[in-house]
Each structure stands twice: as C-alpha cells, then as structure tokens.
N, C-alpha and C positions, 0 to 999 in steps of 0.2 A: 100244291096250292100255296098263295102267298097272302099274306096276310098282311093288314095297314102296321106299318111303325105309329106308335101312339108317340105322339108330338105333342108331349105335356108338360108342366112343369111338377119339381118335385121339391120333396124336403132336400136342403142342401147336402149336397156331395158329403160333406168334409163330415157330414154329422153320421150319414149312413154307413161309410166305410172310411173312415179316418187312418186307418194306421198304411192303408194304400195311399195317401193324397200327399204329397209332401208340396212347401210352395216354390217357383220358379220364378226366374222373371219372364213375364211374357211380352212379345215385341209389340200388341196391343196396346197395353198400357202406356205406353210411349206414343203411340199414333203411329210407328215404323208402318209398313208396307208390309200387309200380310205375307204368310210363306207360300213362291210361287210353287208349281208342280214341281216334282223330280224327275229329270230328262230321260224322258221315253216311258214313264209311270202311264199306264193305260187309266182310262177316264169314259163314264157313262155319260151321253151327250142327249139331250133331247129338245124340243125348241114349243114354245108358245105362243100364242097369238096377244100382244098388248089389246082388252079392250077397255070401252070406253069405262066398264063400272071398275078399275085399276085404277084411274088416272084423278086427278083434282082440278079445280075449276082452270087451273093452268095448262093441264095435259100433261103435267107430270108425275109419274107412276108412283103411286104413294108408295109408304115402308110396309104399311099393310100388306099391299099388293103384292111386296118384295116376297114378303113371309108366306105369301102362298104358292109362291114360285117354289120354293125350298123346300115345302111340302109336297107340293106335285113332285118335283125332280126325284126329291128324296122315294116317293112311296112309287113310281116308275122305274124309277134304280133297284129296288129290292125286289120289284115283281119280275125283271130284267136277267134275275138270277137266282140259284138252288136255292137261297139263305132263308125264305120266307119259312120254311119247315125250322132250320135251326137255331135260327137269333133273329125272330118274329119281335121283339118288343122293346124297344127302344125309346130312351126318355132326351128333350133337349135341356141343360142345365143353363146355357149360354148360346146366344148369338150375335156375332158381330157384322154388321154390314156399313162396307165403306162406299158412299155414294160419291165417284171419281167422276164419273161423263154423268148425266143424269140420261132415263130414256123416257119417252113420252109417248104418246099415241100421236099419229099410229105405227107400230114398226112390226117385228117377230124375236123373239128373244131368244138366244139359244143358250143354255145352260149346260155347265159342264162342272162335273162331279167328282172329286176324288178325295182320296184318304190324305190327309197331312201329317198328322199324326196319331198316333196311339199306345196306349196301354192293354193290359188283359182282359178291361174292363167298358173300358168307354175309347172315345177316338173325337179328333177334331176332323170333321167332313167339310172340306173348303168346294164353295160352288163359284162361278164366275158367273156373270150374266153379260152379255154383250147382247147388242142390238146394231141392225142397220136401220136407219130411219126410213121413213117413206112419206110422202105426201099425199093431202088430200084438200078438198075445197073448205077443211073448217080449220088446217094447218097446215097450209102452202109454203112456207118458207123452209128449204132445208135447214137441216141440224145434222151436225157432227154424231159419229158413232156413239152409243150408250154405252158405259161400262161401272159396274157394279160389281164389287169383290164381296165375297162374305167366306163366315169359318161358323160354323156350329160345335160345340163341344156335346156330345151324342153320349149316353150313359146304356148299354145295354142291361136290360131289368129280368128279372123272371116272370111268371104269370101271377107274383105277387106284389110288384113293382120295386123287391133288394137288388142292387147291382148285382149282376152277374159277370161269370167269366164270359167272353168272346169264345165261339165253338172255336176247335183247331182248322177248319176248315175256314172258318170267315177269318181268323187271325192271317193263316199264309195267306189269303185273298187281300187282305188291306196291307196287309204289314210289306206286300211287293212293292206298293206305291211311294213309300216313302222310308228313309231310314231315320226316322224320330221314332222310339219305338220304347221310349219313356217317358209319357205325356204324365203330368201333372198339372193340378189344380191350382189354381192363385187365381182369388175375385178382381176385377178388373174396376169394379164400381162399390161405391161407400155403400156399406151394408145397411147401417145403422143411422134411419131416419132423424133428420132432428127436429127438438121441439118446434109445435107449431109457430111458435113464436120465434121462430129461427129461421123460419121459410117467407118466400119473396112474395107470398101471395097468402089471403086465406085457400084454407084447405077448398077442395071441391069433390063431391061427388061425382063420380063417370057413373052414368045405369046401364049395365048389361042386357041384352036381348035372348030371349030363346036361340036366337040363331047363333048364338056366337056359341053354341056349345057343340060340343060332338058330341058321336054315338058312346062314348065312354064317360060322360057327363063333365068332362074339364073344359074352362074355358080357351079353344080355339088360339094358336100362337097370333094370328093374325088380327084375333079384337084387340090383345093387349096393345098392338099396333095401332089402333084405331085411336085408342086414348090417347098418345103419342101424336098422332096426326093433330088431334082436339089441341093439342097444349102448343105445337108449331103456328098455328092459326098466329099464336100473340110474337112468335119469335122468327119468323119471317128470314131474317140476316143468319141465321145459324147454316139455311140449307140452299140459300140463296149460289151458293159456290162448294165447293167436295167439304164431304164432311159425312162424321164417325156412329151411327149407332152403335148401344152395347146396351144389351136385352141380358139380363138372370137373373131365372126363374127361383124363388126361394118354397114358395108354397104352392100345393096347387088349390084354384080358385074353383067354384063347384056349382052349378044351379043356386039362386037365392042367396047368396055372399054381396053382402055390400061392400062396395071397390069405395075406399076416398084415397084422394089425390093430392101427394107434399112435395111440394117444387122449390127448387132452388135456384135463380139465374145469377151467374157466374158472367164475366165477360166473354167469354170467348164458349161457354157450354152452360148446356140443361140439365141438373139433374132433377129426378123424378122418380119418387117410391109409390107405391101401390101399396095400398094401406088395410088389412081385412081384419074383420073383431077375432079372437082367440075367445076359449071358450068359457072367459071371464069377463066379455065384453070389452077390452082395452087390445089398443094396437097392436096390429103385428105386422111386418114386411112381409108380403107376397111377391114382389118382383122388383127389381130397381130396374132404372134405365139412364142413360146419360147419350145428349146427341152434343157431339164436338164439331166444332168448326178444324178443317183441315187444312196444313198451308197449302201454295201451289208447288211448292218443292217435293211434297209429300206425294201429291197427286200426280205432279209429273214422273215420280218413280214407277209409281205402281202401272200407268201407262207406259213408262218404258220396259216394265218387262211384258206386259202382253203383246206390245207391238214387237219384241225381239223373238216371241212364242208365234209370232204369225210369219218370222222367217224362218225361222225351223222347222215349222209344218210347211213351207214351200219346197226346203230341204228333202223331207219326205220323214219328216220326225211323227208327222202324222199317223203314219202307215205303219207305226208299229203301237198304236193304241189301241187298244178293246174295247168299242162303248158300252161294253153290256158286262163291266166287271166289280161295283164297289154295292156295298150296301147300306 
C-alpha cells in the first residue's frame, strides 16, 4: 500500500536537528544553474495535461500550477515504488523553481524526477518540466519548447513529524543517483522580516480558503503559490523573461491562521514573508519567498545542458534509466 508524502511545511530544519545541519554554499544562492542529473542516474518520468484552470489570463502556467506538478510527480513516484510502506512521510523545507522557457496552454508536460542530493535524513529531489507546445484557435501562434527546472529540499519525518533517518533500502535507491551524498542546509532567502516600515508597501492581508487545505489540515504548497501569483500582478518585469523562485517553509500554517503579507521590491527581485500571529499575538515568519530576475547567460546554460541530455538519450543514455525508481 502507498501512502501520500505529506507536502507541508515545518518548523525549520536547523531548529529540529541542528547538530546534523552544518551550512554550505549553495549554487542557488548565486542564481548558477541547478545540478543536472548524473550520467546514466535512472529517473521517474510521467507527463500531464496543461489545463486551462493552471494557466493566467496570458496562458501562462502559473507557479502555483508549477507546485502541483511536483506534488503529483512526487506522490506518482512514491506509489511507482516499494517505499510507500518504509518512508511514507515526507516533509518540503524548500523549493526552488527556475522559470528558463515559460509553458502555456495548451501543450503536455513531461516530468522527470530524480535524487540530486542527499543526506541520512532529508535529500534534494530535482524535477524538470519540459513541454512541447501545441496549438489551438484561442492560441494559434507557435511557441518554442517549455522548460522549467526545479530542486525541492524533502525532510523525511516520522509519524510524529522529527526528521527521520532514510530506511537503508530508500538510501541505496537514491544514493545510486547521485554522488552528493553530504547534503546540508544553508537558507537561501532573508529569514528575518523587517519592520513594517521597512517594506515597499503597507502590509496586506491574503484570506485563505477551505480549499487550500488538505486532508492533514496544512495549508496546500500550491496556495502559498497563489499569494505569490497575487503580489506578480504589480511586478509584471520580474517574470516577464527566465527568472528564480525560492519558496521556505518556516512554520506550518493551519485552518483559521491569518496570513499578512511584508514585501520588499529590490530592482532586479521580490521578497516576500508570510506573516502568522504566535501565540502572543505579535509576528512570526511562516514562509519567505523571493522571485529573481534571471540573466540570459544563465538561462542559456541551463538550456544547454538539457539540450546536450537530449543528445545522449539519442545516444541511447536513455535506455539505461528506470522510470519507476526514486521516492
């Protein structure tokens, strides 16, 4: 039987198991070009239909939308293999997604899954998203190939939500993929809000819906996305061309929690803290987020190694992939 990865957020890493966390530099925090696969590393592939309720008055497939990709892929991946019995519960701490080609409606998006790194505890799961475009009578004009990189930093939990170890079975399963096999923590985004009167805007409240929760009462990776979308409305030039989300989760947010919203505009990036009362009534950080503008030298990296990955699987680098091996 397999069981959902619960795709929540938590109390920060660093606090729950500290003397495991040391900090690194990560190639994120630079904007570098995420880490591609490792050649011949087997990968869970599956593919989705772009529809219209993904897309914005553009046709371009929101971040939200993105986030639910990741969720399906992710909880298709785990039902794909033995692991749903042994490391059933999985928490996301971070997500990064780099919006390189944008994809729109209408196209098919295939997704592909694997380990990048990891620890005994938690792992970074990089997913691709590619798209071929298609046409239709309410979007007739071709467009070039979609392509979307992202990395999630994945905490596996007990049935109490303490980090846990990786069973030995899902460790040799991820640990094939990749030879980082010392992941550490380093936050990528300003933890610590600043005063209101510091920020580019008054405060706003975002109001949650019943719908944005799941069956475990947290709210849904994909509304914190929503409020994200809400605050691009005014910043338009950030996503206009390739450019950076980086989503982490500090607290989890719960039925009846009032979200306020502290923004920051920078020239060239958003940031954006999620704001929830603690239980004295004064703020606390629940999630940050920051969307970057990316150059095209950056962009054009990250498209050259996918396109050098689409000669290697002509190669036949293909044919020695599993799609039915990560968790």
């Amino acid at each position: 039987m397999s069981y959902p990865i619960v795709t929540v957020a938590c109390e920060p890493a660093d606090t729950a198991d500290r003397g495991h966390l040391l900090t690194r530099d990560n190639s994120q925090a630079t904007g570098a070009a995420l880490p591609d696969r490792k050649d011949g590393a087997r990968f869970f592939e599956a593919t989705y239909r772009v529809r219209t309720g993904d897309v914005d008055q553009d046709m371009r497939v929101r971040l939200d939308a993105v986030a639910r990709y990741l969720q399906d892929v992710a909880n298709d991946n785990i039902e794909a293999t033995e692991l749903g019995d042994s490391d059933p519960f999985w928490i996301v701490r971070r997500t990064v997604v780099d919006v390189i080609k944008p994809i729109s409606w209408p196209a098919t998006v295939t997704a592909q899954r694997w380990c990048g790194s990891l620890s005994t505890r938690w792992t970074n799961m990089r997913v691709r998203l590619t798209a071929e475009h298609e046409t239709n009578r309410f979007n007739p004009e071709p467009r070039e190939s979609g392509l979307i990189e992202t990395e999630a930093f994945w905490i596996n939990v007990n049935d109490q939500g303490m980090p846990s170890r990786i069973s030995d079975d899902a460790f040799e399963l991820l640990s094939s993929m990749t030879d980082e096999h010392r992941l550490r923590w380093k936050s990528l985004n300003p933890e610590k809000a600043p005063d209101a009167e510091g920020a580019s805007a008054d405060d706003r409240e975002h109001v949650l819906r019943s719908t944005d929760f799941d069956p475990f009462k947290h709210l849904n990776n994909a509304a914190y996305l929503e409020a994200v979308e809400d605050e691009l409305v005014d910043h338009l030039d950030l996503i206009d061309g390739p450019h950076r989300l980086v989503i982490e989760y500090l607290r989890p947010i719960v039925p009846g929690t009032p979200i306020t919203l502290r923004r920051v505009r920078e020239p060239e990036r958003l940031l954006l803290w999620m704001l929830i009362p603690d239980d004295d009534g004064e703020d606390q950080v629940a999630a940050t987020v920051s969307v970057t503008k990316r150059s095209a030298d950056q962009a054009a990296g990250d498209q050259e190694t996918v396109d050098q990955e689409a000669v290697d699987r002509e190669a036949g680098d293909r044919a020695a992939s599993d799609r039915s091996v990560t968790a």
